[in-house]
mmCIF file of the C-alpha atoms, coordinates in Angstrom:
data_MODEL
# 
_entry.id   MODEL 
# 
loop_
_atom_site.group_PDB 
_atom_site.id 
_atom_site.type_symbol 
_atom_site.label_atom_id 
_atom_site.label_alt_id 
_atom_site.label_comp_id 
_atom_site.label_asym_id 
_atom_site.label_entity_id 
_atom_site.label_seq_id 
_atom_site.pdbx_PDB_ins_code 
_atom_site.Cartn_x 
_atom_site.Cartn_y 
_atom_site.Cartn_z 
_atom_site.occupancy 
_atom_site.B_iso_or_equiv 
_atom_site.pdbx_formal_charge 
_atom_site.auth_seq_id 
_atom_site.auth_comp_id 
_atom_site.auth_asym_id 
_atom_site.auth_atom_id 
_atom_site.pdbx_PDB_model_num 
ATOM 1   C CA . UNK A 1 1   ? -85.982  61.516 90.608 1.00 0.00 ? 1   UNK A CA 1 
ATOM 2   C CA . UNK A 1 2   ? -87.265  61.937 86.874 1.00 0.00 ? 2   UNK A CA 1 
ATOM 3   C CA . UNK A 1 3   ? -90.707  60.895 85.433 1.00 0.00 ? 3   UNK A CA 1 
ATOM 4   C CA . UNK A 1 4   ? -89.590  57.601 84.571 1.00 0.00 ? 4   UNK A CA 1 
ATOM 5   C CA . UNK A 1 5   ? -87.502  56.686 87.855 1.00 0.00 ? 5   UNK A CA 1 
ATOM 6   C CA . UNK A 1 6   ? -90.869  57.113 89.569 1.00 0.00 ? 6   UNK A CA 1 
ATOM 7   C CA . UNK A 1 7   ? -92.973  55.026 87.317 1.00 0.00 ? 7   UNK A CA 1 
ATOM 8   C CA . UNK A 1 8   ? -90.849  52.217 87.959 1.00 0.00 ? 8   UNK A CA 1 
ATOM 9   C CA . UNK A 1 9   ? -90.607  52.480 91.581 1.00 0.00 ? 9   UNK A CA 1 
ATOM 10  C CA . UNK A 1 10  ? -94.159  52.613 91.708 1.00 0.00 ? 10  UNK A CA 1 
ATOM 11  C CA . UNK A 1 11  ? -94.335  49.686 89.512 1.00 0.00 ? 11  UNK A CA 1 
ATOM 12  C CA . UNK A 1 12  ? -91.613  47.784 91.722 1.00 0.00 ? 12  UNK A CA 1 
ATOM 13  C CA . UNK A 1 13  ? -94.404  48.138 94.008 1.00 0.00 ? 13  UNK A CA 1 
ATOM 14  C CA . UNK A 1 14  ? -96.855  46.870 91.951 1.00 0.00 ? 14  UNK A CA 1 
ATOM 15  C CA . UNK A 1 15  ? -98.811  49.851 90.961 1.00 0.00 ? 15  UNK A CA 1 
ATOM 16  C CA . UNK A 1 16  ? -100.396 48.594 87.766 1.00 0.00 ? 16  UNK A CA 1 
ATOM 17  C CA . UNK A 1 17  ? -101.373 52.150 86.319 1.00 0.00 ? 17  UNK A CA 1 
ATOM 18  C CA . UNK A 1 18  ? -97.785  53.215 86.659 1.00 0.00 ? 18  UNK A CA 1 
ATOM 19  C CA . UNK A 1 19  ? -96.348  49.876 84.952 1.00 0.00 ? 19  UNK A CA 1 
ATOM 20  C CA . UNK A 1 20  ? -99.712  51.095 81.996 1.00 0.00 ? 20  UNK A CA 1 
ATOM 21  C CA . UNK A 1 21  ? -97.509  54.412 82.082 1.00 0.00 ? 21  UNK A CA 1 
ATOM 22  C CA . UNK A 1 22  ? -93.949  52.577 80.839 1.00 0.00 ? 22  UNK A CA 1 
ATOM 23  C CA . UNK A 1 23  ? -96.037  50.335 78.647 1.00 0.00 ? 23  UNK A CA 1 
ATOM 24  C CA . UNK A 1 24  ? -97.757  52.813 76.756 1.00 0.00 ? 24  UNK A CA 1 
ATOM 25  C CA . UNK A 1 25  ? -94.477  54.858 76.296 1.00 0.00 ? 25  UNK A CA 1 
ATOM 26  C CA . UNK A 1 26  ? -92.292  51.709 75.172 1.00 0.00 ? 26  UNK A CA 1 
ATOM 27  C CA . UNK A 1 27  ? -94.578  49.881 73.491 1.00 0.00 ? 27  UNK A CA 1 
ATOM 28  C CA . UNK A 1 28  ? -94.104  51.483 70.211 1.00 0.00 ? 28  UNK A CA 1 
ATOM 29  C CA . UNK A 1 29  ? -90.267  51.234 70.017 1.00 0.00 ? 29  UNK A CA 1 
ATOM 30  C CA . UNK A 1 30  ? -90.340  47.587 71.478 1.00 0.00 ? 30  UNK A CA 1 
ATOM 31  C CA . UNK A 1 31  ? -92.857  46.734 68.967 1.00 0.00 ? 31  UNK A CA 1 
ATOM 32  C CA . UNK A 1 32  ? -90.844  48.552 66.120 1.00 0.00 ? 32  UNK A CA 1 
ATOM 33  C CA . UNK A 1 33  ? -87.475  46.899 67.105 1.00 0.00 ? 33  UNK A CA 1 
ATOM 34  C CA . UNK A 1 34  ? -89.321  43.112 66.803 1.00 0.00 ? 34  UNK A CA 1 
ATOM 35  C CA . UNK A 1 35  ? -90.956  44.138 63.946 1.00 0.00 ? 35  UNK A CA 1 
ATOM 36  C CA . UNK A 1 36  ? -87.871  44.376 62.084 1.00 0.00 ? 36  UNK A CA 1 
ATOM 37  C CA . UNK A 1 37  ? -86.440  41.012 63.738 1.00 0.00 ? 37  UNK A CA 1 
ATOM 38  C CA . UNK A 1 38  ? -89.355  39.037 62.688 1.00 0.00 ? 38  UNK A CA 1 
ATOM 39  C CA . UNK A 1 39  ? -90.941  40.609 59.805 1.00 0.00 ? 39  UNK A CA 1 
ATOM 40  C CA . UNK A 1 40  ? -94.481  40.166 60.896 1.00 0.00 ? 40  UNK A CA 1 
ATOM 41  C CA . UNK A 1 41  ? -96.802  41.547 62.933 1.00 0.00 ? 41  UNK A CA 1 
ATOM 42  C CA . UNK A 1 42  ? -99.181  38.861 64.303 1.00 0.00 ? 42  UNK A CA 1 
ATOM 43  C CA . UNK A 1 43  ? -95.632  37.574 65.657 1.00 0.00 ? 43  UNK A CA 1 
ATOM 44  C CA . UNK A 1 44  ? -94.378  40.978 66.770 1.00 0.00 ? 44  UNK A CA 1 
ATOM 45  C CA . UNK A 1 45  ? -97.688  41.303 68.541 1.00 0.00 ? 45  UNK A CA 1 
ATOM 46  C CA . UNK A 1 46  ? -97.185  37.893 70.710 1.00 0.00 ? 46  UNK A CA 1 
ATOM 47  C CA . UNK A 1 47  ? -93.569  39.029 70.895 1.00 0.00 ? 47  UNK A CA 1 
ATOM 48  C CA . UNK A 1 48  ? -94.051  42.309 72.540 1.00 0.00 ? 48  UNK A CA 1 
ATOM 49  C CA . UNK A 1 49  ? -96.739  40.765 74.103 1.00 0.00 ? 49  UNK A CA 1 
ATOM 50  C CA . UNK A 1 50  ? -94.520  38.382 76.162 1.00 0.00 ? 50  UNK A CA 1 
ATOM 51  C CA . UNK A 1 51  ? -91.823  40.954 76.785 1.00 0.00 ? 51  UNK A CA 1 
ATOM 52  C CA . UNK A 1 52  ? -94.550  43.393 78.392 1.00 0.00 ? 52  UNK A CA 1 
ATOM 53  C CA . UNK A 1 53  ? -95.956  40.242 80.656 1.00 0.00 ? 53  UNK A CA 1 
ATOM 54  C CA . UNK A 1 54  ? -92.565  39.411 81.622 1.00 0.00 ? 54  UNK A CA 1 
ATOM 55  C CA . UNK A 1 55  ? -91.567  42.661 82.377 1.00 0.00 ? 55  UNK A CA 1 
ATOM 56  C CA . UNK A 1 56  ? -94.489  42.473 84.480 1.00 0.00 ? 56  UNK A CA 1 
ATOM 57  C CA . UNK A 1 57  ? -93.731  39.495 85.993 1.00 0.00 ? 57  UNK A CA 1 
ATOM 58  C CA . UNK A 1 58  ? -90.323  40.302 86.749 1.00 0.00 ? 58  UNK A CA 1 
ATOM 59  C CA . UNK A 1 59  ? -90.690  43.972 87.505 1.00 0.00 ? 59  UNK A CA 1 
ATOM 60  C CA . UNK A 1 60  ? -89.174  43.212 90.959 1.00 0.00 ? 60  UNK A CA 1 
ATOM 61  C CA . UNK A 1 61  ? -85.800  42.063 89.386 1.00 0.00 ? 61  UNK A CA 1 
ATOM 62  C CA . UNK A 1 62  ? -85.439  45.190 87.511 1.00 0.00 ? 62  UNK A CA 1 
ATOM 63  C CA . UNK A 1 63  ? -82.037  47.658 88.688 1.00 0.00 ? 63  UNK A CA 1 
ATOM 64  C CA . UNK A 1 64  ? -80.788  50.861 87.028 1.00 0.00 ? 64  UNK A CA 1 
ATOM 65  C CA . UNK A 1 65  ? -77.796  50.335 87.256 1.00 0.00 ? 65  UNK A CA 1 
ATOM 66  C CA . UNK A 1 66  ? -76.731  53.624 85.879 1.00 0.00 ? 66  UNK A CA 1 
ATOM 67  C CA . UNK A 1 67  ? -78.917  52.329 82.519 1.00 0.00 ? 67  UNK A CA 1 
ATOM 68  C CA . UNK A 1 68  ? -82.539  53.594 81.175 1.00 0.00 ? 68  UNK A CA 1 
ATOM 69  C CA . UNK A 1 69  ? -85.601  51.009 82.200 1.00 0.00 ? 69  UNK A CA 1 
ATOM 70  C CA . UNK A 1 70  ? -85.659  50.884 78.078 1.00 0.00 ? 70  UNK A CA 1 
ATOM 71  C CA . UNK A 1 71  ? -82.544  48.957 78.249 1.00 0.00 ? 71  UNK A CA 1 
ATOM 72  C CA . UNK A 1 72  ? -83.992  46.056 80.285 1.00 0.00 ? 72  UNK A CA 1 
ATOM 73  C CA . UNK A 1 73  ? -87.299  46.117 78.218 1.00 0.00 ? 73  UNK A CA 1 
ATOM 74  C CA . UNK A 1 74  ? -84.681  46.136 75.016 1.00 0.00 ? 74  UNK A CA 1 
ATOM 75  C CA . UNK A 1 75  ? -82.802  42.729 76.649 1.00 0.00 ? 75  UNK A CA 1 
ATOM 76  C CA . UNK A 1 76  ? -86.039  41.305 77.061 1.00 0.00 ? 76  UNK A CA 1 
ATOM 77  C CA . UNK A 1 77  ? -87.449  41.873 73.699 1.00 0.00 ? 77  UNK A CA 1 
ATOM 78  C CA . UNK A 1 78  ? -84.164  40.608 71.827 1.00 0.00 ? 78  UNK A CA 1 
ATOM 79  C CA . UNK A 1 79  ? -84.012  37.277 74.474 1.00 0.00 ? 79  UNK A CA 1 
ATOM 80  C CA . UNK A 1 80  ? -87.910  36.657 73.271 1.00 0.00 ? 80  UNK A CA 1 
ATOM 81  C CA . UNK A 1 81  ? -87.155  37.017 69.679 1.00 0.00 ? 81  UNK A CA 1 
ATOM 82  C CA . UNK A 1 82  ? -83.747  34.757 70.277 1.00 0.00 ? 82  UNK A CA 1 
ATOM 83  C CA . UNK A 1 83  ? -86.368  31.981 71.921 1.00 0.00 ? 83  UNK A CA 1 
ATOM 84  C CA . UNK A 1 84  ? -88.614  32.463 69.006 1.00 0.00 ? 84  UNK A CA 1 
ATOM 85  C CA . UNK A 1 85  ? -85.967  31.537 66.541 1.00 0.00 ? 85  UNK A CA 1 
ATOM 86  C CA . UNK A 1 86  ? -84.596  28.714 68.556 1.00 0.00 ? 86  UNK A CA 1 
ATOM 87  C CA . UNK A 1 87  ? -88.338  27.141 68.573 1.00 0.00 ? 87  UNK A CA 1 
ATOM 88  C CA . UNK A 1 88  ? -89.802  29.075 64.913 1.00 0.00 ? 88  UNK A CA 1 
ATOM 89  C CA . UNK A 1 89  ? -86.866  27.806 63.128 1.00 0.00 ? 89  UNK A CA 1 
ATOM 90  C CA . UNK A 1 90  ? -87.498  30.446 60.486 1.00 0.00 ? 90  UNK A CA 1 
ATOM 91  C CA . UNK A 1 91  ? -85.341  32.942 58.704 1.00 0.00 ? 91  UNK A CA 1 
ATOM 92  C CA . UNK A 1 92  ? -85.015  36.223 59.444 1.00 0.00 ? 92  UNK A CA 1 
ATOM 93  C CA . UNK A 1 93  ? -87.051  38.954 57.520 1.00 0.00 ? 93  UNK A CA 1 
ATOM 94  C CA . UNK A 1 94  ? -86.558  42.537 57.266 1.00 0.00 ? 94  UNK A CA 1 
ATOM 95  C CA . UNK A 1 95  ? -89.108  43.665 54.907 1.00 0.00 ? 95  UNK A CA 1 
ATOM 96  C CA . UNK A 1 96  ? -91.129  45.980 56.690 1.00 0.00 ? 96  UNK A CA 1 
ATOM 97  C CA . UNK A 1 97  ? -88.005  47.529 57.440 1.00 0.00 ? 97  UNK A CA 1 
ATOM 98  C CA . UNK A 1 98  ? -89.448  50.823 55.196 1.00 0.00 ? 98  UNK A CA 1 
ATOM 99  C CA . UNK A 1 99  ? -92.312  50.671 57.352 1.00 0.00 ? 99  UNK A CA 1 
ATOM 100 C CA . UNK A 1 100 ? -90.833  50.760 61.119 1.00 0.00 ? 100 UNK A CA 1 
ATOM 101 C CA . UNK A 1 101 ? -88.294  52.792 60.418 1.00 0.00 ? 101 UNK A CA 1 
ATOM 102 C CA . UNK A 1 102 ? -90.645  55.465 59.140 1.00 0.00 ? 102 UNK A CA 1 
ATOM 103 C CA . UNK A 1 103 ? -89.952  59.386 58.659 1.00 0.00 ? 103 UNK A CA 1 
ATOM 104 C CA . UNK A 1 104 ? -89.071  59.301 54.805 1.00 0.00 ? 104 UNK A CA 1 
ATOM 105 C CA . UNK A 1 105 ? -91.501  61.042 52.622 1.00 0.00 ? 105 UNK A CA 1 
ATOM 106 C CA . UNK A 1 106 ? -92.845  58.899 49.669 1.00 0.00 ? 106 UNK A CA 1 
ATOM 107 C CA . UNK A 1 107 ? -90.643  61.013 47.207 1.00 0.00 ? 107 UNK A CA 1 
ATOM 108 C CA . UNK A 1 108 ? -87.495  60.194 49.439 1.00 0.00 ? 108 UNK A CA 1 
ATOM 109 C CA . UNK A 1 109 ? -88.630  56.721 49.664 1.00 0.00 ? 109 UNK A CA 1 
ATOM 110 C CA . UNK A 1 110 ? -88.492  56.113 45.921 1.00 0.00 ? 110 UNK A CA 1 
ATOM 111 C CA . UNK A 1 111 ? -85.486  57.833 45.801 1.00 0.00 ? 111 UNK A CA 1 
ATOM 112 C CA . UNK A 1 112 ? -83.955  55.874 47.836 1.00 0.00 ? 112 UNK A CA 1 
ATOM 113 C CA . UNK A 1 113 ? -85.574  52.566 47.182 1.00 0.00 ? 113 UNK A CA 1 
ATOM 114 C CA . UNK A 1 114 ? -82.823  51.333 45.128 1.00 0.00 ? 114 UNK A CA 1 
ATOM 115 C CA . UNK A 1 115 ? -80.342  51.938 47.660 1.00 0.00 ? 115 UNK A CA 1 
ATOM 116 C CA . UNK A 1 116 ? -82.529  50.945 50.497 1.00 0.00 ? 116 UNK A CA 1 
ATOM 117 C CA . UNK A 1 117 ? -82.807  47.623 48.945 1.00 0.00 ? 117 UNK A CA 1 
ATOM 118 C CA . UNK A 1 118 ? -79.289  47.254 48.801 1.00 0.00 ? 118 UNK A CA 1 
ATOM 119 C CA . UNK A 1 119 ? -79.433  47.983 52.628 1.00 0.00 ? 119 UNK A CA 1 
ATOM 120 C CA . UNK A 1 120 ? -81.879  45.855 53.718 1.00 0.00 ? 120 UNK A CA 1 
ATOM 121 C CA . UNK A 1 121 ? -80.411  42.714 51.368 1.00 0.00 ? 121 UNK A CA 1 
ATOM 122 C CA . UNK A 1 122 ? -76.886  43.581 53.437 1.00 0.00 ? 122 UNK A CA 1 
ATOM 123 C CA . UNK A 1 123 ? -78.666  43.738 56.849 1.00 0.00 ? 123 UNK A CA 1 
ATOM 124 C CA . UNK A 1 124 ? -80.182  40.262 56.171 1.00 0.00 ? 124 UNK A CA 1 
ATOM 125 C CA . UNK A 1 125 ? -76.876  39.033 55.669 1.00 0.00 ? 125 UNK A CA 1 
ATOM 126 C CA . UNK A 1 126 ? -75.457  40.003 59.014 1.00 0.00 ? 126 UNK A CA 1 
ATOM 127 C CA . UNK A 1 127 ? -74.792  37.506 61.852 1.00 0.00 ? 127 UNK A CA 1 
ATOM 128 C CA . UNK A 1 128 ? -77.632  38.151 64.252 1.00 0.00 ? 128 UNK A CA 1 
ATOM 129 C CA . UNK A 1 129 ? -75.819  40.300 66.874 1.00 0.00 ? 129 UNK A CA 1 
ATOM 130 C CA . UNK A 1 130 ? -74.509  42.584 64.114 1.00 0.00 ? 130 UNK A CA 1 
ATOM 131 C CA . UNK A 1 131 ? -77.928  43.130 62.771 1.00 0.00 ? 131 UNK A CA 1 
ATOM 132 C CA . UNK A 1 132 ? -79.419  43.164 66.335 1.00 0.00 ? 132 UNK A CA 1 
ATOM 133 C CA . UNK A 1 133 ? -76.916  45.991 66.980 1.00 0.00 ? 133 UNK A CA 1 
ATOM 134 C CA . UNK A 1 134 ? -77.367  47.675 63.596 1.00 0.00 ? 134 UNK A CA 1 
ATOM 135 C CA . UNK A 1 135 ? -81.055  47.910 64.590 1.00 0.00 ? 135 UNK A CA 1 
ATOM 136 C CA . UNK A 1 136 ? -80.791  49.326 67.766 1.00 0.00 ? 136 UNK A CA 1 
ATOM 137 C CA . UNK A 1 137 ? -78.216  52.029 66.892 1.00 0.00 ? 137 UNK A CA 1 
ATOM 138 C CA . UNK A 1 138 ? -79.519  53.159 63.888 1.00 0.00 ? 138 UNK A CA 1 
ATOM 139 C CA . UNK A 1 139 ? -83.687  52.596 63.818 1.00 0.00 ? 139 UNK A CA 1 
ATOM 140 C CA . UNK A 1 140 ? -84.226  53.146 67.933 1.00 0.00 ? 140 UNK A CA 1 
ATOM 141 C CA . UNK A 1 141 ? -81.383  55.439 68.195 1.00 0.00 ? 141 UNK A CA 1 
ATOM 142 C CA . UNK A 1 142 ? -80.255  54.170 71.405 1.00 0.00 ? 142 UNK A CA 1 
ATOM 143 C CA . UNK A 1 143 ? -76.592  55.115 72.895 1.00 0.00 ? 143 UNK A CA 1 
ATOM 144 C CA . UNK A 1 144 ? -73.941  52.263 72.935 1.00 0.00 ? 144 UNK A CA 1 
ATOM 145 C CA . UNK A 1 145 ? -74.241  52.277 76.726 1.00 0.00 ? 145 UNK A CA 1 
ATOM 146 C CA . UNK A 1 146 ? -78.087  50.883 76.133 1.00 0.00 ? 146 UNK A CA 1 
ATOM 147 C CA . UNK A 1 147 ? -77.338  48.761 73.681 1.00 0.00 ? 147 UNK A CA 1 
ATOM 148 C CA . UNK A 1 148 ? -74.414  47.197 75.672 1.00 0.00 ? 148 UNK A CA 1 
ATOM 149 C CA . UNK A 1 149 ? -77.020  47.190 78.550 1.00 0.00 ? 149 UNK A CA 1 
ATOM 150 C CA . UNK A 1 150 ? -79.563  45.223 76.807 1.00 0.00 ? 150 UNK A CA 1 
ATOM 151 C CA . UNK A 1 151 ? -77.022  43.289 75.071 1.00 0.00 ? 151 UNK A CA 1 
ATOM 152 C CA . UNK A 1 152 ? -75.428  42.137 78.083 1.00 0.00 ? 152 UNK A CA 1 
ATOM 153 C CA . UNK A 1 153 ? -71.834  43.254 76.474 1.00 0.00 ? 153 UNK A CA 1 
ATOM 154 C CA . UNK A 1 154 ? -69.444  45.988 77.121 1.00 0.00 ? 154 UNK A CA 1 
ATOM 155 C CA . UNK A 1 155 ? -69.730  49.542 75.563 1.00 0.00 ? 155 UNK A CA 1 
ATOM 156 C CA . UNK A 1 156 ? -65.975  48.664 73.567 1.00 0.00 ? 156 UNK A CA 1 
ATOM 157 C CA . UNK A 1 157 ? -67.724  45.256 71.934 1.00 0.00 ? 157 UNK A CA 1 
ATOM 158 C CA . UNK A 1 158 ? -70.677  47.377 71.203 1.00 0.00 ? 158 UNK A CA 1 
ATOM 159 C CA . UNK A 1 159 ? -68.553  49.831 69.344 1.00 0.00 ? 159 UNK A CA 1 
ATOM 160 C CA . UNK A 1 160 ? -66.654  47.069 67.815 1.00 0.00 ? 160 UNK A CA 1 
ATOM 161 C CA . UNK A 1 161 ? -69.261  45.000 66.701 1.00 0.00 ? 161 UNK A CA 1 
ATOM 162 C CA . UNK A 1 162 ? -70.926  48.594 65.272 1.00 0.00 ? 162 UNK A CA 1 
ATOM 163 C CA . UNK A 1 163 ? -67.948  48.604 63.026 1.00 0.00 ? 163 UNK A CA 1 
ATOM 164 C CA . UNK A 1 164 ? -67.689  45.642 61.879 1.00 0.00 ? 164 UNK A CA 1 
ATOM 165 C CA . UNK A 1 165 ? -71.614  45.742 61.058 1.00 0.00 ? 165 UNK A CA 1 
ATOM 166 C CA . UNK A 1 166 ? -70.956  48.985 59.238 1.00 0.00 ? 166 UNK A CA 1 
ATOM 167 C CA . UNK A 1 167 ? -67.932  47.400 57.215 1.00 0.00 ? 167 UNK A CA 1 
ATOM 168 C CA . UNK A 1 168 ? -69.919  44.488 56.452 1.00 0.00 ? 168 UNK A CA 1 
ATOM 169 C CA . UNK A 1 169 ? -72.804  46.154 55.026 1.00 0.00 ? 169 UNK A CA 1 
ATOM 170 C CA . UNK A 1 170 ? -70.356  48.815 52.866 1.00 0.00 ? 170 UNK A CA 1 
ATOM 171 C CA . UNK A 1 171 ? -68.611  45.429 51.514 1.00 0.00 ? 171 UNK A CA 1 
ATOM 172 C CA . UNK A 1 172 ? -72.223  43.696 50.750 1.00 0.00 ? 172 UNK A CA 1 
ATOM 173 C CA . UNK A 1 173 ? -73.684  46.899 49.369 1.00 0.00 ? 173 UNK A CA 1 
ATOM 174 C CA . UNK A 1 174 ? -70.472  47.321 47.554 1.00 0.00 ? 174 UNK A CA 1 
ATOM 175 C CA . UNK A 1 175 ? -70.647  43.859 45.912 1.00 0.00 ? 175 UNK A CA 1 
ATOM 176 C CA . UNK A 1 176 ? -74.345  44.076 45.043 1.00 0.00 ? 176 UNK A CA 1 
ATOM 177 C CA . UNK A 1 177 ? -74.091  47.501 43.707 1.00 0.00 ? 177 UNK A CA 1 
ATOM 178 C CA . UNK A 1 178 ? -71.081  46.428 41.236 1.00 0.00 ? 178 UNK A CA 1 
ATOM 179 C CA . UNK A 1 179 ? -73.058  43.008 40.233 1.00 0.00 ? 179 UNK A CA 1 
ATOM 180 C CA . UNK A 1 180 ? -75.979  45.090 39.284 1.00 0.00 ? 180 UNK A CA 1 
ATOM 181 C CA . UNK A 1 181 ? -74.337  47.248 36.967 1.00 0.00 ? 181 UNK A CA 1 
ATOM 182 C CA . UNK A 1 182 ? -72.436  44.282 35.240 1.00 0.00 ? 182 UNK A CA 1 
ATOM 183 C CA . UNK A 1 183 ? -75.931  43.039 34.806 1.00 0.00 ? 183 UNK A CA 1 
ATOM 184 C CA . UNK A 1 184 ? -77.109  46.204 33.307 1.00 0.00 ? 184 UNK A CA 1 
# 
């Protein structure tokens, strides 16, 4: 039984300290992965908030099943920022999408800056799922088998909807990149 196997046995059992133990571990990739959902952080805060009191809550519900306990935390956190659209009724908003997904240097970041715009512009124009998806794969760096886990899908529609993300943002990026230098 590894590290994290016990700390959520012991938290099955209610054993608040070892629930404190997952929480401080996850919290900065659950908060990271709603931060680029909603764009803001007093809402990402309430957001990861909620999924860490549900989790909580429903700590007796959780099973492996042959996935990490990050995959259950992950189909929490993407439910509660589902609900908060359904009730917010705002768009989408990647902009601090520089600042979660954060290892660049400044130099690379201004290097890249055109290009990342061009990104993030494609990424907003994804269906949900795909950039749900996009996010998790490429920004948490979880496998296909947690994303289909917290998903609720297969591995094969996680792989498929991966591609199609991927096309989608080469044909956006594409588009944007040959209207810009008409304009120029």
């Amino acid at each position: 039984m590894n590290g994290e196997e016990y700390l959520v046995k012991k938290a099955i059992n209610r054993d608040s300290e070892a629930f404190g133990s997952l929480y401080d571990h996850y919290l900065p990739a659950i908060y990271r992965f709603i931060l680029l959902k909603t764009g803001n952080k007093v809402t990402t805060e309430d957001l990861a908030h909620q999924v860490f009191l549900s989790a909580w809550q429903n700590i007796e519900n959780y099973q492996a099943k042959g996935f990490p306990f990050s995959s259950w935390l992950y189909r929490i956190a993407n439910n509660a920022v589902i609900d908060y659209y359904r009730t917010d009724k705002k768009h989408l908003s990647l902009d601090n999408i520089e600042e979660a997904a954060a290892g660049n240097n400044l130099e690379e970041k201004i290097d890249q800056r055109f290009e990342l715009n061009l990104v993030r512009t494609a990424i907003k124009e994804l269906p949900d799922e795909q950039q749900t998806i996009i996010i998790m794969k490429f920004v948490e760096d979880l496998t296909n088998k947690e994303i289909a886990a917290a998903l609720g899908k297969s591995e094969g529609a996680v792989k498929t909807a991966q591609h199609r993300s991927i096309q989608n943002i080469k044909k956006i990026v594409n588009g944007k990149y040959n209207q810009k230098i008409k304009e120029a």
